[in-house]
Legacy VTK file of the C-alpha trace (Angstrom):
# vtk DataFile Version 3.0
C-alpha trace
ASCII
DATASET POLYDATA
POINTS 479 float
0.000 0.000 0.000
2.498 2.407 1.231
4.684 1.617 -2.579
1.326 1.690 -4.193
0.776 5.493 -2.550
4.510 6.522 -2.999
4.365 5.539 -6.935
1.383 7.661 -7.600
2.770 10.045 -5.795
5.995 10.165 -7.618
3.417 10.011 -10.804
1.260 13.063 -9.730
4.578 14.814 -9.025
5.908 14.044 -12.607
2.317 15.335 -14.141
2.450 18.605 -12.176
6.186 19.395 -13.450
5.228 18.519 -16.563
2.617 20.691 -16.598
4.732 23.578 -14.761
7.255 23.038 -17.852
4.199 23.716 -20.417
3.437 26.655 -18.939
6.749 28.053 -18.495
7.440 27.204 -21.926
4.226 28.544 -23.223
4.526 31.490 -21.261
8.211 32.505 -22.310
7.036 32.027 -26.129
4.250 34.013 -25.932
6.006 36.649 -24.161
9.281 35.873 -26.142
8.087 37.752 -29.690
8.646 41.199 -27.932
11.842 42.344 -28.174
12.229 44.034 -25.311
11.716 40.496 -23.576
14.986 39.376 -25.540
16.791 42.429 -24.744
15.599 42.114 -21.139
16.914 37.898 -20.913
19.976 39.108 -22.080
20.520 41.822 -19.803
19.760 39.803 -17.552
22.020 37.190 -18.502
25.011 39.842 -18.292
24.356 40.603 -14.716
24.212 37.398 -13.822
27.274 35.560 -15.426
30.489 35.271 -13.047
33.960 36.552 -13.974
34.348 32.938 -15.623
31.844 33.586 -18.351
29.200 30.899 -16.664
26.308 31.550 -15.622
25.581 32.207 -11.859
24.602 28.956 -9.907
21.793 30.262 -8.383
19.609 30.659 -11.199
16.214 28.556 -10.427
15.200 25.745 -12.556
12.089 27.268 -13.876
13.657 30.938 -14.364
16.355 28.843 -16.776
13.017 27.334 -18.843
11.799 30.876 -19.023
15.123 32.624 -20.548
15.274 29.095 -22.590
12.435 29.685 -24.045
12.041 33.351 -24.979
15.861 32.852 -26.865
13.647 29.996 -28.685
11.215 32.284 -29.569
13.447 34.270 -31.540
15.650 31.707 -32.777
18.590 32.231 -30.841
19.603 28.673 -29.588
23.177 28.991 -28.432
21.833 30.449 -25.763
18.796 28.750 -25.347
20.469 25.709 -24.606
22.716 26.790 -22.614
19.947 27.369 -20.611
18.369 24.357 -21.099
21.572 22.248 -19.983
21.695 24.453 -17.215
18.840 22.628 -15.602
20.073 19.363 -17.011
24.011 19.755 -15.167
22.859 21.548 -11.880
19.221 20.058 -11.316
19.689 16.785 -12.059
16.073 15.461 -10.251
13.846 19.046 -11.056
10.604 17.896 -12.793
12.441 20.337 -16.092
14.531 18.140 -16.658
12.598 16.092 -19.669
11.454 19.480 -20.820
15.033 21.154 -20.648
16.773 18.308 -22.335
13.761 18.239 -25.382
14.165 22.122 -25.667
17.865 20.897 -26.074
16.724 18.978 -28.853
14.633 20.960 -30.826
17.067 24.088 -30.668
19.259 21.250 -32.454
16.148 20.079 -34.969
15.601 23.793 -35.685
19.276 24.802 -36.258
18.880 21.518 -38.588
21.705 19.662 -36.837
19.933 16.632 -36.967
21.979 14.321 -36.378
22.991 16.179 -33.047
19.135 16.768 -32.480
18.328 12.759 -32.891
20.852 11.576 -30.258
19.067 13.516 -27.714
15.603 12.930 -28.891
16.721 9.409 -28.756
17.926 9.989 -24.803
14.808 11.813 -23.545
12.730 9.180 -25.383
14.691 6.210 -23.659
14.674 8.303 -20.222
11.760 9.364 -19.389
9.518 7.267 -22.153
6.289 7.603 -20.092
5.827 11.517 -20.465
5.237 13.636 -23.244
8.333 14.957 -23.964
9.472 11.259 -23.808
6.866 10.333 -26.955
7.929 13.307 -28.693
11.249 12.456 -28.704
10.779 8.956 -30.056
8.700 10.850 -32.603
11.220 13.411 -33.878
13.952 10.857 -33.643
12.373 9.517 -36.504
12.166 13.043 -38.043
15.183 13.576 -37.708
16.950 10.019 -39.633
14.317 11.749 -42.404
15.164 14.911 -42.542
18.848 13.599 -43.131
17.284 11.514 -46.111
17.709 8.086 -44.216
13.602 7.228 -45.155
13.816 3.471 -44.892
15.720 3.934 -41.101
13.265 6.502 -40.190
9.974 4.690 -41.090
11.266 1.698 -38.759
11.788 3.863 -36.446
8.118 5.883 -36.756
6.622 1.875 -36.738
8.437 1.462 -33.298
6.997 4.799 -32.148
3.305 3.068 -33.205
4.211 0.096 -31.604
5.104 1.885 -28.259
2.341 4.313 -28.451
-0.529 2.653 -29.954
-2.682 5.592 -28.411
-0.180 8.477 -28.985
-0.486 11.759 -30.153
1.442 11.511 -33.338
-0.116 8.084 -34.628
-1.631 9.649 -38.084
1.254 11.686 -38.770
3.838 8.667 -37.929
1.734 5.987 -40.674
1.994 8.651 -43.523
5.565 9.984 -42.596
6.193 5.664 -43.021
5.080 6.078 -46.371
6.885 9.132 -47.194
9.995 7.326 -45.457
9.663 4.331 -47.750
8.649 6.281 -50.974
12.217 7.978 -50.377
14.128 5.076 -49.760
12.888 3.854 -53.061
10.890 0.568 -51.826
7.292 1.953 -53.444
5.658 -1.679 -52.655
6.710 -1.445 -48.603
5.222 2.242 -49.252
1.777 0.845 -50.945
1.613 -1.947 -48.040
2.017 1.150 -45.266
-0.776 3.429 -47.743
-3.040 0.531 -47.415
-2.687 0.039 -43.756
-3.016 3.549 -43.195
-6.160 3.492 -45.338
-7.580 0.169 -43.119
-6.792 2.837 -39.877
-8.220 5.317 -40.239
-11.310 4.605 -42.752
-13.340 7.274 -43.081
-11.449 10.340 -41.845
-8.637 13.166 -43.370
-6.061 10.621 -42.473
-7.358 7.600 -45.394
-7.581 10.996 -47.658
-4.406 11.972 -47.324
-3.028 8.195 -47.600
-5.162 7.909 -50.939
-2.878 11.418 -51.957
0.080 9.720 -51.042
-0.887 7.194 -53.164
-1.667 9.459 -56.397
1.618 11.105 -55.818
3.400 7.786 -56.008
1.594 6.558 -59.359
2.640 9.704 -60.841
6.543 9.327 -60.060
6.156 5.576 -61.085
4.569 6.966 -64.173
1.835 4.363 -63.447
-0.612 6.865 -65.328
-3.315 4.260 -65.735
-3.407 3.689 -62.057
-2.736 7.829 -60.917
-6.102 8.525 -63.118
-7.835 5.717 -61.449
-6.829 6.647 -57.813
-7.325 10.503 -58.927
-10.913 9.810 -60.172
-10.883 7.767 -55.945
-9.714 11.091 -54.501
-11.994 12.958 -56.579
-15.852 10.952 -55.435
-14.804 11.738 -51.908
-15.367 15.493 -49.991
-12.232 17.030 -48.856
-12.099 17.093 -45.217
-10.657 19.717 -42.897
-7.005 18.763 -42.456
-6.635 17.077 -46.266
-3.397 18.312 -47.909
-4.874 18.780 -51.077
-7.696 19.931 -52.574
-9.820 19.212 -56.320
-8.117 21.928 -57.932
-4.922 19.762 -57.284
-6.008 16.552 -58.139
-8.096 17.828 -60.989
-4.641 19.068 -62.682
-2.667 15.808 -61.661
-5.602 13.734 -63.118
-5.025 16.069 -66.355
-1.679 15.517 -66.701
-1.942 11.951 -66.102
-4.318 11.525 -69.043
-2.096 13.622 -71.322
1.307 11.945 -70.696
-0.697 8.726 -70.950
-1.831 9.670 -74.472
-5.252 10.478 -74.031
-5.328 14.177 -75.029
-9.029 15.181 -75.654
-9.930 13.180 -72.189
-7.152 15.538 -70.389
-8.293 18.999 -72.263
-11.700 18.036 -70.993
-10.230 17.306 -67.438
-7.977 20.804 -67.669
-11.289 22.594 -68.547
-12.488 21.550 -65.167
-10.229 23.905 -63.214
-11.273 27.553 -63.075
-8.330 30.089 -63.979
-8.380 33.110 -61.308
-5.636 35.515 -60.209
-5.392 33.320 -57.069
-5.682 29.974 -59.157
-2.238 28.168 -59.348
-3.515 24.769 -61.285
-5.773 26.507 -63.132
-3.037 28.989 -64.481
-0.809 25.823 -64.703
-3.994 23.995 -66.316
-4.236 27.535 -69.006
-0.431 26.808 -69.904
-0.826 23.405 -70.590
-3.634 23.654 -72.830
-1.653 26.427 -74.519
0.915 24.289 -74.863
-1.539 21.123 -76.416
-1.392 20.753 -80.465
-5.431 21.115 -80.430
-6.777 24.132 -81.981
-9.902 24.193 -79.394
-7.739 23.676 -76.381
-5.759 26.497 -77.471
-8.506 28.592 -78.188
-9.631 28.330 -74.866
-5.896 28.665 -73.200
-5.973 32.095 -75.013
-9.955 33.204 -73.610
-8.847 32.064 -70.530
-5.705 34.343 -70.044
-7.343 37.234 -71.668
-10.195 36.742 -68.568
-7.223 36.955 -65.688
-5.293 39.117 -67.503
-8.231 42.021 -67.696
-8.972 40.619 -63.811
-5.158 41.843 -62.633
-5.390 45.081 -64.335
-8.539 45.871 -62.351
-6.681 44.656 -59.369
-3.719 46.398 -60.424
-3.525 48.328 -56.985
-3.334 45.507 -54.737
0.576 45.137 -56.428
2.275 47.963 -55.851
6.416 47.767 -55.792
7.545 49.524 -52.799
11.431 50.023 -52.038
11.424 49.300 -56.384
15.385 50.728 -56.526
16.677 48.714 -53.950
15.157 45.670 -54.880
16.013 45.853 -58.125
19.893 46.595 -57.190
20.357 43.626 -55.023
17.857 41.137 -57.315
19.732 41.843 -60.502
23.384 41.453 -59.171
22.167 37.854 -58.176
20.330 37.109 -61.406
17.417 37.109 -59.514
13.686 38.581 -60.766
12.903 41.538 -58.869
9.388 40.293 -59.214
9.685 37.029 -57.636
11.082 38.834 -54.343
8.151 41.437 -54.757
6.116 38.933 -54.745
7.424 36.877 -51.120
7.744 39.977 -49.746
3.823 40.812 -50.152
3.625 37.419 -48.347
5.800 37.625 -46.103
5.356 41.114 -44.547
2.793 43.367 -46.606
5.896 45.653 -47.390
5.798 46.626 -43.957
9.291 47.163 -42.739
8.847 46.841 -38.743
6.698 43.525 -39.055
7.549 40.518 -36.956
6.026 37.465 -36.321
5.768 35.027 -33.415
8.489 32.916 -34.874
10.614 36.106 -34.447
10.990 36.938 -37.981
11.992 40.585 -38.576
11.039 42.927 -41.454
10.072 42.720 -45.023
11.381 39.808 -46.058
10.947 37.974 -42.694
14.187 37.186 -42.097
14.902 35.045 -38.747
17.906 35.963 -37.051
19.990 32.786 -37.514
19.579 32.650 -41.579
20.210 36.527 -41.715
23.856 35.959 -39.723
24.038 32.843 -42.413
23.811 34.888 -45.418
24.442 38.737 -44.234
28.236 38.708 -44.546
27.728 37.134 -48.552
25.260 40.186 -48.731
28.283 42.480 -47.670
26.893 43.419 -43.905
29.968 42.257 -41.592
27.871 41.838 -38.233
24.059 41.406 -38.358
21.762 42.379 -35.280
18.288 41.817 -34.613
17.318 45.461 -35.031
18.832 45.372 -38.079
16.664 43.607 -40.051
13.866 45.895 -39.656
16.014 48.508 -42.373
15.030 48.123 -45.686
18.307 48.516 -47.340
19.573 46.076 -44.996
16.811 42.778 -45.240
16.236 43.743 -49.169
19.813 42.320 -48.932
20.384 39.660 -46.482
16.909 38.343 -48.290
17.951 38.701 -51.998
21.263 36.957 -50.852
19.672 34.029 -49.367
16.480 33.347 -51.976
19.653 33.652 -54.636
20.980 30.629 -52.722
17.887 28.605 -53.171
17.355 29.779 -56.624
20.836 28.093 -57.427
20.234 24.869 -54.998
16.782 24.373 -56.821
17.589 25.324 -60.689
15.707 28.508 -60.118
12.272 26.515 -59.958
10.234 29.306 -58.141
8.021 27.438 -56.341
10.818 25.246 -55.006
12.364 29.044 -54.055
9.567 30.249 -52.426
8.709 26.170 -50.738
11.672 26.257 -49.707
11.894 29.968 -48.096
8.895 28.652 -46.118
9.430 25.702 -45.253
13.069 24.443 -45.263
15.707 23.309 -48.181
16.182 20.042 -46.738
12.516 19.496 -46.805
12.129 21.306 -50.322
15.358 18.561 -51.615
13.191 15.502 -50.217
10.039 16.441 -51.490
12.109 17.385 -55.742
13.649 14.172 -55.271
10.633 11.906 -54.451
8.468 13.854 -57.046
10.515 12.106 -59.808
8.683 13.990 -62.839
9.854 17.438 -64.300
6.659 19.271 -63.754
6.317 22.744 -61.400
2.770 20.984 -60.352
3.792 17.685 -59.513
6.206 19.214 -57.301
3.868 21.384 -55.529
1.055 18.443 -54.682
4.358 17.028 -52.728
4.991 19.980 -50.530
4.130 17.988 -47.174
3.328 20.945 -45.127
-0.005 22.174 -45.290
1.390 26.169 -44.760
4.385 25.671 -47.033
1.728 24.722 -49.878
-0.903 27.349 -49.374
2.227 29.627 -49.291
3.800 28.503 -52.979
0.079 29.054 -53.742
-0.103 32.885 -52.982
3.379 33.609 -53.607
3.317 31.966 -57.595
-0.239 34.025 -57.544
1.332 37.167 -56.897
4.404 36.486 -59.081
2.061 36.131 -61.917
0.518 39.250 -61.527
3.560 41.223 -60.648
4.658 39.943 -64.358
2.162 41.073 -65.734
1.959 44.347 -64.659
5.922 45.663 -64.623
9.018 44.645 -66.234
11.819 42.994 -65.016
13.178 46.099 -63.956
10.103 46.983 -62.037
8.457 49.638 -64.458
5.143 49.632 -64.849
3.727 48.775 -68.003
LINES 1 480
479 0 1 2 3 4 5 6 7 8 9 10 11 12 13 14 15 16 17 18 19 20 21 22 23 24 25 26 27 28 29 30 31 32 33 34 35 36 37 38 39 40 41 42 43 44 45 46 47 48 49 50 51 52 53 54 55 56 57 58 59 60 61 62 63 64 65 66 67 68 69 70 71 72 73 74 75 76 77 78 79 80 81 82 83 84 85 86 87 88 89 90 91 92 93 94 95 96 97 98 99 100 101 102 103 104 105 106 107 108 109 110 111 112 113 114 115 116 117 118 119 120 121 122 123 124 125 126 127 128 129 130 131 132 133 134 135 136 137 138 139 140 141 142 143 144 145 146 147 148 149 150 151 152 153 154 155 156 157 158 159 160 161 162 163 164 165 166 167 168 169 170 171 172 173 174 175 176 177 178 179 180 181 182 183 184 185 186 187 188 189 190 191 192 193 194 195 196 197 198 199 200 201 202 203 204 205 206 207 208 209 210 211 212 213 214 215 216 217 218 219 220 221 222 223 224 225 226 227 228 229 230 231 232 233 234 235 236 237 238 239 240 241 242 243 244 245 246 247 248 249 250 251 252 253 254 255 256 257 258 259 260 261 262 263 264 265 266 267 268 269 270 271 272 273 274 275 276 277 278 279 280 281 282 283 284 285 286 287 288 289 290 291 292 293 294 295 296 297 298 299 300 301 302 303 304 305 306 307 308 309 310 311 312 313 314 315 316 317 318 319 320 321 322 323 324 325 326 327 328 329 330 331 332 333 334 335 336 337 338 339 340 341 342 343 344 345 346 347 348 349 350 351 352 353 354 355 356 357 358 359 360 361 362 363 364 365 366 367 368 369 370 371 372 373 374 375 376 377 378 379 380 381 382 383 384 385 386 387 388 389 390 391 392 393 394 395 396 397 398 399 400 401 402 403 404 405 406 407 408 409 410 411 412 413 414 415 416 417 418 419 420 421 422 423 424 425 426 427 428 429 430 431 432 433 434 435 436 437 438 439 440 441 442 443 444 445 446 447 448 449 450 451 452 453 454 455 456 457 458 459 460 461 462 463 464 465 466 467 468 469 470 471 472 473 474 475 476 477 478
């Protein structure tokens, strides 16, 4: 009796630090986005470092989560973890600890030292495997091995999360992150087994729809056109749920170009037709170009009625484009061979061309710029020694941003929507997603974007960049 009452004990005690962490967490990244918080953790950390350079031994546990989590908030994650190993090394039994050593990790994941980042996901998840922190390790473990392109090691490793958590919070996520594992391994059949199981899981919910997705995207880099119409025309009988990371504009277009590369041309004009061509419309101004592009008098026809409609539709929008700070972005795009327009175009996206903008995630300025890519790329962009004030100057993020969307417009061929995917949501994920697609089409590679927000935002961003080319040269002059 008395073990039975000191165990749940010890368990209530674990729940209640837990829960202390989340708030302390939660509280220091709500309270992190405002600068003055930074500048006031740092002071702070000034004051209280000894002659040594450490930081003063007296610090509490939970006042080392706090400044650990307002440097996460803005991205600064030296000095979050040393923080977060702070209560790790001098609180070795505080109730933190599993949140200190998985803020450890994720400054890691972030920073995209994954390798470094697994090895301690891997520790909290073997340490303290019956908390949350514990299950999210095991979970981004597995992230991790795929974010470093190891898919066949990660989806083991995502089946042993299932297997250990049968109930836990990641469960849909870890089946289709299998099949993404296995699709880039290159073993499509162990990737069709894990889309069918996933299907047999979770019938009848945004889960089977996305697994049906998965499997559309994998006919179409097998080239299995036959099979991509038929699991297309699947997708395409069903309503799109809430949560579904695609929609029928998407599938409409993939179904389209299915039919065409599978030699049935009048079927796919007829299936291009389908998708409406708007300003805001990225298949359907894909689905205008490929019709222009088909050797059918009719289809072209129509490309031509269609693009005269959105044409006269961006001229009478003509005022939602306007090219702010034109001269500077036009100086830094063209020594990079960049389009002016394409950075126009993020920037509207990113910040509304307003210069003092910042987000929660603690990016600064027009081009959003987080302080740990702007130090990457500010020195290439000729600023020795970037601050965090400094990227709310135009001159100075026009820049540091040109400089670093140049970089991914050389990584990725200067495919814009792999630019602007990939300005969203990560190279490394923008490298997986090119290299599973397997087909040279801008389309096919934006139904694999895996992130929900990283789609919607190639979406807007290629909608812009269409008008903006419409409306001004390349040297940003009206027309």
């Amino acid at each position: 009796m008395r073990r039975a009452k000191k165990s749940m004990n010890l368990f209530l005690h674990r729940v209640l630090g837990f829960c202390l962490a989340l708030v302390l967490v939660s509280l220091a990244y709500s309270q992190g986005a405002s600068d003055a918080t930074l500048n006031a953790v740092r002071t702070s950390d000034r004051t209280d470092r000894a002659a040594n350079g450490k930081l003063a031994p007296d610090i509490t546990a939970a006042e080392h989560m706090r400044r650990g989590g307002v440097y996460m908030a803005n991205r600064a994650f030296a000095p979050a973890r040393e923080h977060y190993q702070a209560v790790v090394d001098n609180y070795p039994n505080d109730v933190n600890v599993p949140a200190a050593l998985y803020g450890v990790a994720r400054s890691y994941y972030q920073e995209r030292r994954y390798e470094e980042a697994r090895q301690v996901y891997e520790k909290v998840a073997h340490d303290y495997p019956q908390t949350k922190e514990g299950r999210e390790g095991a979970n981004f473990a597995a992230s991790s091995l795929l974010r470093m392109g190891n898919g066949a090691e990660a989806a083991a490793r995502y089946a042993e999360y299932l297997q250990k958590y049968p109930n836990g919070e990641r469960i849909d996520t870890a089946h289709l992150n299998i099949i993404d594992g296995y699709r880039e391994a290159g073993r499509p059949q162990d990737a069709i087994i894990w889309i069918n199981r996933t299907r047999e899981r979770f019938a009848g919910n945004v889960v089977e729809h996305n697994a049906i997705f998965a499997r559309l995207r994998l006919d179409i880099a097998l080239a299995d056109w036959a099979h991509a119409v038929q699991t297309a025309d699947e997708l395409l009988q069903k309503p799109f749920p809430a949560g579904t990371n695609t929609n029928a504009d998407e599938v409409l277009y993939l179904k389209a170009l299915s039919l065409e590369r599978g030699g049935r041309t009048q079927n796919a004009i007829s299936t291009y037709l389908m998708i409406p061509d708007k300003i805001a419309s990225y298949y359907g101004g894909l689905a205008t170009n490929r019709l222009a592009a088909i050797n059918d008098a009719t289809a072209r026809q129509r490309a031509s009625e269609r693009m005269q409609t959105v044409q006269a539709a961006v001229n009478n929008a003509a005022v939602d484009y306007p090219a702010p700070y034109s001269f500077q972005v036009v100086k830094e795009a063209k020594k990079r061979g960049l389009d002016p327009r394409l950075v126009l175009a993020i920037m509207k996206q990113e910040s509304a061309f307003k210069p003092n903008a910042k987000s929660p995630s603690a990016a600064r300025g027009l081009l959003q710029l987080t302080i740990d890519a702007a130090q990457k790329y500010g020195q290439r962009a000729g600023i020795k020694l970037v601050t965090d004030d400094m990227l709310y100057q135009p001159n100075a993020n026009i820049a540091i941003g040109s400089e670093y969307l140049a970089e991914l417009s050389r990584m990725f061929a200067g495919l814009s929507e792999a630019i602007a995917a990939s300005y969203n949501g990560g190279e490394d994920n923008v490298a997986r997603w090119l290299g599973r697609s397997n087909q040279h089409d801008a389309g096919i590679f934006a139904a694999e974007v895996g992130f929900t927000e990283s789609k919607n935002y190639v979406f807007k961003v290629m909608g812009y960049y269409r008008a903006y080319r419409q409306l001004y040269t390349s040297d940003l002059k009206r027309r």
